[in-house]
N, CA, C and O atoms as a MOPAC input file, in Angstrom:
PM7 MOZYME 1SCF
protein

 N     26.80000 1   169.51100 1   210.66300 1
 C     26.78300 1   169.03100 1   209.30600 1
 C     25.42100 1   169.35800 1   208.70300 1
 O     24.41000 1   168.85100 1   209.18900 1
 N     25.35300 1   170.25700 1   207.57600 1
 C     24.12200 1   170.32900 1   207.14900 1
 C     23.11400 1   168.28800 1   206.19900 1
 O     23.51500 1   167.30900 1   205.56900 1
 N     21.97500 1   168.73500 1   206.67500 1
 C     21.13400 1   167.22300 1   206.59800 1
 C     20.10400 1   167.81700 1   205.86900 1
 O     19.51800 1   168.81400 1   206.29100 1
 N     19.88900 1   167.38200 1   205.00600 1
 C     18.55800 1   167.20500 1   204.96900 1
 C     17.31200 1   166.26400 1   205.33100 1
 O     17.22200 1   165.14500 1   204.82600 1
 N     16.30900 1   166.78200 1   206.26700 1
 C     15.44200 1   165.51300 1   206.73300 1
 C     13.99800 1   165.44000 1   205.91400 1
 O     13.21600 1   166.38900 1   205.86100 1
 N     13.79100 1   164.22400 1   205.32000 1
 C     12.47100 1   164.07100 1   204.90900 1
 C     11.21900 1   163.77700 1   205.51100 1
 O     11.29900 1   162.57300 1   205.75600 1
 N     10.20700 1   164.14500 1   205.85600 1
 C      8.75300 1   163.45200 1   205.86400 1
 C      8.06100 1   163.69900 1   205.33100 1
 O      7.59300 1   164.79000 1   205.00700 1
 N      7.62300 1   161.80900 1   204.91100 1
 C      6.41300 1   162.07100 1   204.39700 1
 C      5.54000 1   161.16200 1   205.04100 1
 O      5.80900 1   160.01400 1   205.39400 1
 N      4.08500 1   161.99400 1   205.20700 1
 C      2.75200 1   161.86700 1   206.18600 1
 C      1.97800 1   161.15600 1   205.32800 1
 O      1.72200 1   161.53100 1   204.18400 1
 N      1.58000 1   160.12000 1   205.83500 1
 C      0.71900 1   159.02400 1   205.38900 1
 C     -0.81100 1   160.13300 1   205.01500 1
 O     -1.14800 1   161.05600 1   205.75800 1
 N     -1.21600 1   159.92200 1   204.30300 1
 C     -2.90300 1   160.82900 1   204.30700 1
 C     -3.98500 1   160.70700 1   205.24400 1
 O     -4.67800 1   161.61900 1   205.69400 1
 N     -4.06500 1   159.24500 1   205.53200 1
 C     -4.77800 1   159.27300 1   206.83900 1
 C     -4.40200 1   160.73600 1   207.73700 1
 O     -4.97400 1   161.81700 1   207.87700 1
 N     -3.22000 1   160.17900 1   208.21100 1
 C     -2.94100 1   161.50300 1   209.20400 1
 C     -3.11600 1   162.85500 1   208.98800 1
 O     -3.77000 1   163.62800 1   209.68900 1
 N     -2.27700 1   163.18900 1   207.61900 1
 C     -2.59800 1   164.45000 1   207.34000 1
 C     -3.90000 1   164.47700 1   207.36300 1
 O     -4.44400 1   164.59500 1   208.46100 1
 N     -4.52300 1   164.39900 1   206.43600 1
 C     -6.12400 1   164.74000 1   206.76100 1
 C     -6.54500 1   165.13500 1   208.63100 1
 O     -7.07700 1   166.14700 1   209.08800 1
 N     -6.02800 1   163.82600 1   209.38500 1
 C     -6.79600 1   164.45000 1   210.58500 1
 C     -6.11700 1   165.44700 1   211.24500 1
 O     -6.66000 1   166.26100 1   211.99200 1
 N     -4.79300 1   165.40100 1   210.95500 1
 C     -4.25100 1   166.60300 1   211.78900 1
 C     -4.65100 1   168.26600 1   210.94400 1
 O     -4.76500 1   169.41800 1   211.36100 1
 N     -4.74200 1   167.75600 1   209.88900 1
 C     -5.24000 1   168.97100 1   209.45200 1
 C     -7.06500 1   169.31400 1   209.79200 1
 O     -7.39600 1   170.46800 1   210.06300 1
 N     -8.13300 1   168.17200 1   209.73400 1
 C     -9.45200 1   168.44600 1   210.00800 1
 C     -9.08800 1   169.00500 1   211.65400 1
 O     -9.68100 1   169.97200 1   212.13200 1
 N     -8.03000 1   168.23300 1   212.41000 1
 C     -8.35200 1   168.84600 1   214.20400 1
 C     -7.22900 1   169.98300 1   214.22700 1
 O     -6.82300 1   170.30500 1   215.34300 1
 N     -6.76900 1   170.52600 1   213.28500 1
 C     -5.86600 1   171.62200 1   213.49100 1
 C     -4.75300 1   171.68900 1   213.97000 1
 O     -4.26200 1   172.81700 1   214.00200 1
 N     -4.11000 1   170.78500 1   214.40200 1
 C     -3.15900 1   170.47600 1   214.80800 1
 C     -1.77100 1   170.63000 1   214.02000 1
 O     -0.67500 1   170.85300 1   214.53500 1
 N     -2.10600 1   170.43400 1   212.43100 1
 C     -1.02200 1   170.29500 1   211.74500 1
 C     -0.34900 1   171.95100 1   211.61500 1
 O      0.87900 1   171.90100 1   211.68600 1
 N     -0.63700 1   172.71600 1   211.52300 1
 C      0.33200 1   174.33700 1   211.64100 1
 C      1.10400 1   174.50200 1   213.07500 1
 O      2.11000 1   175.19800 1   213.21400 1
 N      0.30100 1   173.54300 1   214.41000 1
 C      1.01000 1   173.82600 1   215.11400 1
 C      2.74100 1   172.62300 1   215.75100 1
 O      3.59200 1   172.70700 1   216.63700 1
 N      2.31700 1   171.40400 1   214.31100 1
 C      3.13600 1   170.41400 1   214.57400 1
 C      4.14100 1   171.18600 1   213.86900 1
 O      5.10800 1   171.40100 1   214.59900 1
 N      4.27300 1   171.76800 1   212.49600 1
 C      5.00000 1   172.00900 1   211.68300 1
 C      5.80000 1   173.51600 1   212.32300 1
 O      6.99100 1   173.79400 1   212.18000 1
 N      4.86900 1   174.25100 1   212.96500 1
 C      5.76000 1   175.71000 1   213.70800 1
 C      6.77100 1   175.23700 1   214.20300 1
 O      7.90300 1   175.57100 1   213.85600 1
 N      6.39300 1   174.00000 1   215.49600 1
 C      7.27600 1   173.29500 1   216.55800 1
 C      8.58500 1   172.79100 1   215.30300 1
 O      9.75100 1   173.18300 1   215.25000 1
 N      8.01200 1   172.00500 1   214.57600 1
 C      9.36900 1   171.67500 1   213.90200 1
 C     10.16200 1   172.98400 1   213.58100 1
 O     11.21900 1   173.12400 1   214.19600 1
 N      9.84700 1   173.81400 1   212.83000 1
 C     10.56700 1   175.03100 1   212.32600 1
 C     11.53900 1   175.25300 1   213.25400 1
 O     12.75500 1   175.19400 1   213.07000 1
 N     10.81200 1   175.57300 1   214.50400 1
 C     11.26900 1   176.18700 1   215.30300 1
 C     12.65100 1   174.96200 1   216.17000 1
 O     13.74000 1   175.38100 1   216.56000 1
 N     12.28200 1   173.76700 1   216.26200 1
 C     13.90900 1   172.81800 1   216.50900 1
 C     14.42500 1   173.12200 1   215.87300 1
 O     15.41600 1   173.68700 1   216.33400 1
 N     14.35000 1   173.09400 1   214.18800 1
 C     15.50000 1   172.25700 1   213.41400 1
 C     16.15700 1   173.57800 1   213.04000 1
 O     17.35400 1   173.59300 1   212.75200 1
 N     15.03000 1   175.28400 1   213.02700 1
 C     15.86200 1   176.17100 1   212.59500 1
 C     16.66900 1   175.92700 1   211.03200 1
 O     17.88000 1   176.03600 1   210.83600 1
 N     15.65400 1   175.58400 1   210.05500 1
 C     16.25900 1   174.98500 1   208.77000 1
 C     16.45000 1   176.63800 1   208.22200 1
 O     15.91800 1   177.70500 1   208.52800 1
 N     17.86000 1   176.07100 1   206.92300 1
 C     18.34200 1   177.00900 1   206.19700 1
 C     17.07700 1   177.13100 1   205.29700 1
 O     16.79100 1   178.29700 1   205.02300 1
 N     16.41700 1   176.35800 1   204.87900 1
 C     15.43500 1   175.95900 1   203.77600 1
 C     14.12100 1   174.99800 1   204.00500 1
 O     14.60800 1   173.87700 1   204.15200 1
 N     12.93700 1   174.91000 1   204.08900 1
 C     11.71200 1   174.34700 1   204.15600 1
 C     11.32300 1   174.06500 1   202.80000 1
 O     12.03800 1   174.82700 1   202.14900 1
 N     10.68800 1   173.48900 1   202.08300 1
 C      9.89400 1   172.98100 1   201.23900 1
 C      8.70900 1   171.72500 1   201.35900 1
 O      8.83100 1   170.85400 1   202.22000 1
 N      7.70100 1   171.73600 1   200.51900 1
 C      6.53600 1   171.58300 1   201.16900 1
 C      5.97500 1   171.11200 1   199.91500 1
 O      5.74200 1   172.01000 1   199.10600 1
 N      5.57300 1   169.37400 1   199.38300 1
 C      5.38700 1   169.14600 1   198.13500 1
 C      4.12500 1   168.01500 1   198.46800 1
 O      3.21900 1   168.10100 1   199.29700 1
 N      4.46300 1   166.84200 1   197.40700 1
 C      3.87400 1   165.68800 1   197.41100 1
 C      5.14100 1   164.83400 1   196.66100 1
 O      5.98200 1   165.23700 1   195.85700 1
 N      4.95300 1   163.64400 1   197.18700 1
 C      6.14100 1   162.41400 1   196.99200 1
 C      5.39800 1   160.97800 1   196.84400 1
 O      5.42300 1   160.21900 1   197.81300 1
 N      4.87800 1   160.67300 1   195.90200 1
 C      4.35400 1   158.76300 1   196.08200 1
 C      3.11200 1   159.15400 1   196.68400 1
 O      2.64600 1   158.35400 1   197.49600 1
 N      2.25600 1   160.57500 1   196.38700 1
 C      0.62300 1   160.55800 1   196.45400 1
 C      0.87000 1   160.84300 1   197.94700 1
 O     -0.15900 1   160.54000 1   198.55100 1
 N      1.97800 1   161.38200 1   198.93500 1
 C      1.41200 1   161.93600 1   200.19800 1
 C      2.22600 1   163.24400 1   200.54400 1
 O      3.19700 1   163.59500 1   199.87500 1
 N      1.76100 1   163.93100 1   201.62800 1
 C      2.10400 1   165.46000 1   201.59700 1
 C      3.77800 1   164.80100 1   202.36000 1
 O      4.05300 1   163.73700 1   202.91400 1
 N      4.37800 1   165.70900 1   202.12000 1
 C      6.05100 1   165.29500 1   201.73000 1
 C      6.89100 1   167.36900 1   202.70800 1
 O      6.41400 1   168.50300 1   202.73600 1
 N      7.77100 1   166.96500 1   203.08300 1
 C      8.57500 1   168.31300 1   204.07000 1
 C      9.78800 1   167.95000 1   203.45700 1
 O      9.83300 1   166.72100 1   203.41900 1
 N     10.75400 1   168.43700 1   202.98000 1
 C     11.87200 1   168.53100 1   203.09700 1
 C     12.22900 1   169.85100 1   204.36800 1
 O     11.58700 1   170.88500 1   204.55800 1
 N     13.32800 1   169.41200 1   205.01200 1
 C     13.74500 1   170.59600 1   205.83500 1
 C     15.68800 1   170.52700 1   205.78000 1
 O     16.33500 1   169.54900 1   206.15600 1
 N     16.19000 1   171.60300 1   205.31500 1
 C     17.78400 1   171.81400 1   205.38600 1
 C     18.57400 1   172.77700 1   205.95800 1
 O     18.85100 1   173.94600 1   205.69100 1
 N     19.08700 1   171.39100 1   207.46100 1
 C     19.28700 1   172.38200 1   208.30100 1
 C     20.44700 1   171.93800 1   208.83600 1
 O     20.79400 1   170.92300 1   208.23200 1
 N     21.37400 1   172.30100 1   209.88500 1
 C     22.54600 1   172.08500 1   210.10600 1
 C     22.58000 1   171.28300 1   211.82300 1
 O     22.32700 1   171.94100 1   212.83200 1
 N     22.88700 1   170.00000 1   211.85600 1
 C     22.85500 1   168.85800 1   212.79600 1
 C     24.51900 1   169.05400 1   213.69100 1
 O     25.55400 1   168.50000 1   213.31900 1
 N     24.44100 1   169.64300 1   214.46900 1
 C     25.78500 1   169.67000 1   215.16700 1
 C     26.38800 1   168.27800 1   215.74400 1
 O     27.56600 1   168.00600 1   215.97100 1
 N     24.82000 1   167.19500 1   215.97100 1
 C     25.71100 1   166.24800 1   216.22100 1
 C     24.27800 1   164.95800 1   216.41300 1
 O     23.10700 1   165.18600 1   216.71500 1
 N     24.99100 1   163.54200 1   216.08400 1
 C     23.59900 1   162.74600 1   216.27600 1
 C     22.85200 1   162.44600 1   217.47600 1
 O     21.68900 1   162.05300 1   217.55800 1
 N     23.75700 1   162.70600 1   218.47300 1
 C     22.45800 1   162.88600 1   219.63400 1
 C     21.46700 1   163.56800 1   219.71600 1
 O     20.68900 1   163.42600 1   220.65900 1
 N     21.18300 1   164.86500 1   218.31400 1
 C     20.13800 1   165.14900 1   218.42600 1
 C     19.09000 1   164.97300 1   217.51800 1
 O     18.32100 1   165.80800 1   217.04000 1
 N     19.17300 1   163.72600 1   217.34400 1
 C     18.15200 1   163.02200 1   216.63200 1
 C     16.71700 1   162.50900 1   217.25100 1
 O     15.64900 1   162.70300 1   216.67000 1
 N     16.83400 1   161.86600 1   218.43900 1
 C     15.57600 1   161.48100 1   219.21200 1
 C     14.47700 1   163.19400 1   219.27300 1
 O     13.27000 1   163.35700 1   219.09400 1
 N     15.43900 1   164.05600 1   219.55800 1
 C     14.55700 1   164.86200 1   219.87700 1
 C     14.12200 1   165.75100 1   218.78500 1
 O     13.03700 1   166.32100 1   218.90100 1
 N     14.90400 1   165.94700 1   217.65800 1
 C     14.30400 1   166.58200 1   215.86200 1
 C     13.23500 1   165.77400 1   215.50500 1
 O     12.20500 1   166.16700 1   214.95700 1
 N     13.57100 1   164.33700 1   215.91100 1
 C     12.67400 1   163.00300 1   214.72100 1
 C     11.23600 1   162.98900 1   215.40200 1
 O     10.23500 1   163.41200 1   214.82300 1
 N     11.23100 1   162.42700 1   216.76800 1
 C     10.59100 1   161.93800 1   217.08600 1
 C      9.09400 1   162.93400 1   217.06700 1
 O      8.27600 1   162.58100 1   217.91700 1
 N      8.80100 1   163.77200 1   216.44800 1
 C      7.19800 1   164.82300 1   216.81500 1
 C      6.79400 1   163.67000 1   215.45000 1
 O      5.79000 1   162.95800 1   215.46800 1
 N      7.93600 1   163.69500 1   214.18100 1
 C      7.55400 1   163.47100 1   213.28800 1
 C      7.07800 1   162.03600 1   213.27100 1
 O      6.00800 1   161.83000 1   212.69700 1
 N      7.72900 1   160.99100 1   213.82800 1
 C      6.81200 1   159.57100 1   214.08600 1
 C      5.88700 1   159.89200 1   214.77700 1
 O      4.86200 1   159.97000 1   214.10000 1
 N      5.67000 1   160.22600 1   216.28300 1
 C      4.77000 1   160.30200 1   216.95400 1
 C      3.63100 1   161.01900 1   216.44100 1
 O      2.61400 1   160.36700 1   216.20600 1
 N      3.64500 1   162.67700 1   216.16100 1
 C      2.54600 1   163.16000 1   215.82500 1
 C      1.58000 1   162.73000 1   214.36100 1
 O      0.36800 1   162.62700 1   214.16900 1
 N      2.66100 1   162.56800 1   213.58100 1
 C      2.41700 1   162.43300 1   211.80200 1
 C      2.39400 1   160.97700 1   211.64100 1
 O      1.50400 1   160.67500 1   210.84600 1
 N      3.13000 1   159.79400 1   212.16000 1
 C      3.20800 1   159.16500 1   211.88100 1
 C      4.49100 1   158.95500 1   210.53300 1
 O      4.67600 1   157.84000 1   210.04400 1
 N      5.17800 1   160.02200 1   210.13100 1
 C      5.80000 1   160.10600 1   208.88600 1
 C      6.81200 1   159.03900 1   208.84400 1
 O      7.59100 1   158.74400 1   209.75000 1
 N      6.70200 1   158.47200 1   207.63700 1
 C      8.29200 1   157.88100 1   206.86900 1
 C      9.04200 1   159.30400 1   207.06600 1
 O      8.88900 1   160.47300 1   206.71100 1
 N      9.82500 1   158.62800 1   207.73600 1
 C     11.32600 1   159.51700 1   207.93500 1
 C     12.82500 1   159.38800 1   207.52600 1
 O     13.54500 1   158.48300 1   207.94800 1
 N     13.31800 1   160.55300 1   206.50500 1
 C     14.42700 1   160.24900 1   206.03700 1
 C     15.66500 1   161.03800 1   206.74800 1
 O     15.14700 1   162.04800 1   207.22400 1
 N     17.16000 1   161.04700 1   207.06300 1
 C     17.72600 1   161.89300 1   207.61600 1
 C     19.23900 1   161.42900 1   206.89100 1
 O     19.78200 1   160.37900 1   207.23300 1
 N     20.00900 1   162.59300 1   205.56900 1
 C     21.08700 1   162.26900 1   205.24200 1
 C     22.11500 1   163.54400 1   205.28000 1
 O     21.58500 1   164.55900 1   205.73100 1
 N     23.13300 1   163.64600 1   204.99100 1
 C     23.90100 1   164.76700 1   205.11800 1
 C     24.18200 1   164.85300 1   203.60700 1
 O     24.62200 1   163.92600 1   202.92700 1
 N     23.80800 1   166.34000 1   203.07900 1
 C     24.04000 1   167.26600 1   202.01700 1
 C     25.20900 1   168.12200 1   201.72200 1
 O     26.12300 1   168.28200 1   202.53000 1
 N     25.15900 1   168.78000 1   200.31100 1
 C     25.95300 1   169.62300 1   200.15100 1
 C     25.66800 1   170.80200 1   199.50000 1
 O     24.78900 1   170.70700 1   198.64400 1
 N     26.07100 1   171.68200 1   199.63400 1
 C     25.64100 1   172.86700 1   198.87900 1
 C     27.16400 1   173.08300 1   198.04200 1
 O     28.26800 1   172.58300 1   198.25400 1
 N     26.65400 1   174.12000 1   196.94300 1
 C     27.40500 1   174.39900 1   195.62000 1
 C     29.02200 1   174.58200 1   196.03300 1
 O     29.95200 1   174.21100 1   195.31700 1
 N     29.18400 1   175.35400 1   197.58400 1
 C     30.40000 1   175.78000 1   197.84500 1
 C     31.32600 1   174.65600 1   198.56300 1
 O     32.54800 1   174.57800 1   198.44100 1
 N     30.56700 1   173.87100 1   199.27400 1
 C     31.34600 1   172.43400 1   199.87400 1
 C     31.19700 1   171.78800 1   198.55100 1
 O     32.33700 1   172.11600 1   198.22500 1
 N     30.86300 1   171.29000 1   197.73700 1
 C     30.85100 1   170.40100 1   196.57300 1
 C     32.29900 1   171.12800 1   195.93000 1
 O     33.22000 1   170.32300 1   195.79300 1
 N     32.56800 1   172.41300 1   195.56400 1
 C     33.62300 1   172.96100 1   195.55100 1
 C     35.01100 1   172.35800 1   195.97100 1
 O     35.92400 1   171.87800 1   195.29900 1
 N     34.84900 1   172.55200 1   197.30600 1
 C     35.83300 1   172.34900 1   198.13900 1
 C     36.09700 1   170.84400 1   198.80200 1
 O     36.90200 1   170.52200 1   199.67600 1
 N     34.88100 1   169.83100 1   197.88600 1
 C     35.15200 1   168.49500 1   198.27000 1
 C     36.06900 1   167.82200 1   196.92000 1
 O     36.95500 1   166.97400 1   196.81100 1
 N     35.17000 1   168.88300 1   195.81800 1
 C     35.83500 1   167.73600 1   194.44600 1
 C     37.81500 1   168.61600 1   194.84300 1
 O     38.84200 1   167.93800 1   194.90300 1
 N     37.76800 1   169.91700 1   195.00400 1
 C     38.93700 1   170.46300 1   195.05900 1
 C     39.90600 1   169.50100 1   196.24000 1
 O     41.10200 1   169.78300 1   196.16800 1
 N     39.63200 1   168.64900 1   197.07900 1
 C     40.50200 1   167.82800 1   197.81100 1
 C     40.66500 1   166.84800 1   197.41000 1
 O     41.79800 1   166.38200 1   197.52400 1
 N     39.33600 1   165.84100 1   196.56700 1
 C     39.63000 1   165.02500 1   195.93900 1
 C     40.56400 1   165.13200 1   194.68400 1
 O     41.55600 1   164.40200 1   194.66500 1
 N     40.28400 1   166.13900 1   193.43700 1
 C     41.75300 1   166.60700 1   192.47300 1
 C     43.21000 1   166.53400 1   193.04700 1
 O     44.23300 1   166.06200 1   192.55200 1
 N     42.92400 1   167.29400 1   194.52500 1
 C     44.53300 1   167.44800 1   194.74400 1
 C     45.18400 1   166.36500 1   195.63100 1
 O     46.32900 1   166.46800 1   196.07100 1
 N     44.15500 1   165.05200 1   195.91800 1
 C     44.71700 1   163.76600 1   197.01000 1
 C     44.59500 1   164.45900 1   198.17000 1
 O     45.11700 1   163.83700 1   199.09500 1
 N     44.04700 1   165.64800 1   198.54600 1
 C     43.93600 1   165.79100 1   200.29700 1
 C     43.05800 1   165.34700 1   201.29500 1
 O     43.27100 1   165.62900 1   202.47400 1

């Protein structure tokens, strides 16, 4: 099921993972689990903010996507299931026809 997962990194942290360098190699490691269709990289409520949209085959693999992001970052963590233009399609098209 494609998800999109949020964090956002308190500043404390960012700052130190970024002063000890650490933060390019927390964020590769993520890339490299979640294998997202899409990354983005902002600010949300004054702290550095990830969206990542990627496709969750199933919730057991949650301990092991989430957890760099509490442990290393400390991040508020969000995790919901999305849609893109062509399932939104094919959801309102089942709902019109009662399927």
């Amino acid at each position: 099921m494609r998800m999109v997962l949020t964090a956002r990194i308190p500043t404390e942290t960012g700052n130190e993972v970024i002063q000890n360098g650490s933060l390019p190699k927390i964020m590769e490691a993520a890339i490299a689990a979640l294998q997202p269709e899409a990354a983005y990289f902002t600010l949300d409520g004054g702290e550095r903010t990830a969206y990542f949209y990627f496709d969750m085959k199933e919730s057991s693999q949650m301990p092991t996507l989430l957890e760099a992001f509490f442990m290393d970052l400390h991040a508020k963590v969000s995790l919901q299931p999305v849609m893109n233009t062509a399932e939104l399609r094919t959801g309102l098209g089942h709902l019109m026809s009662g399927t």
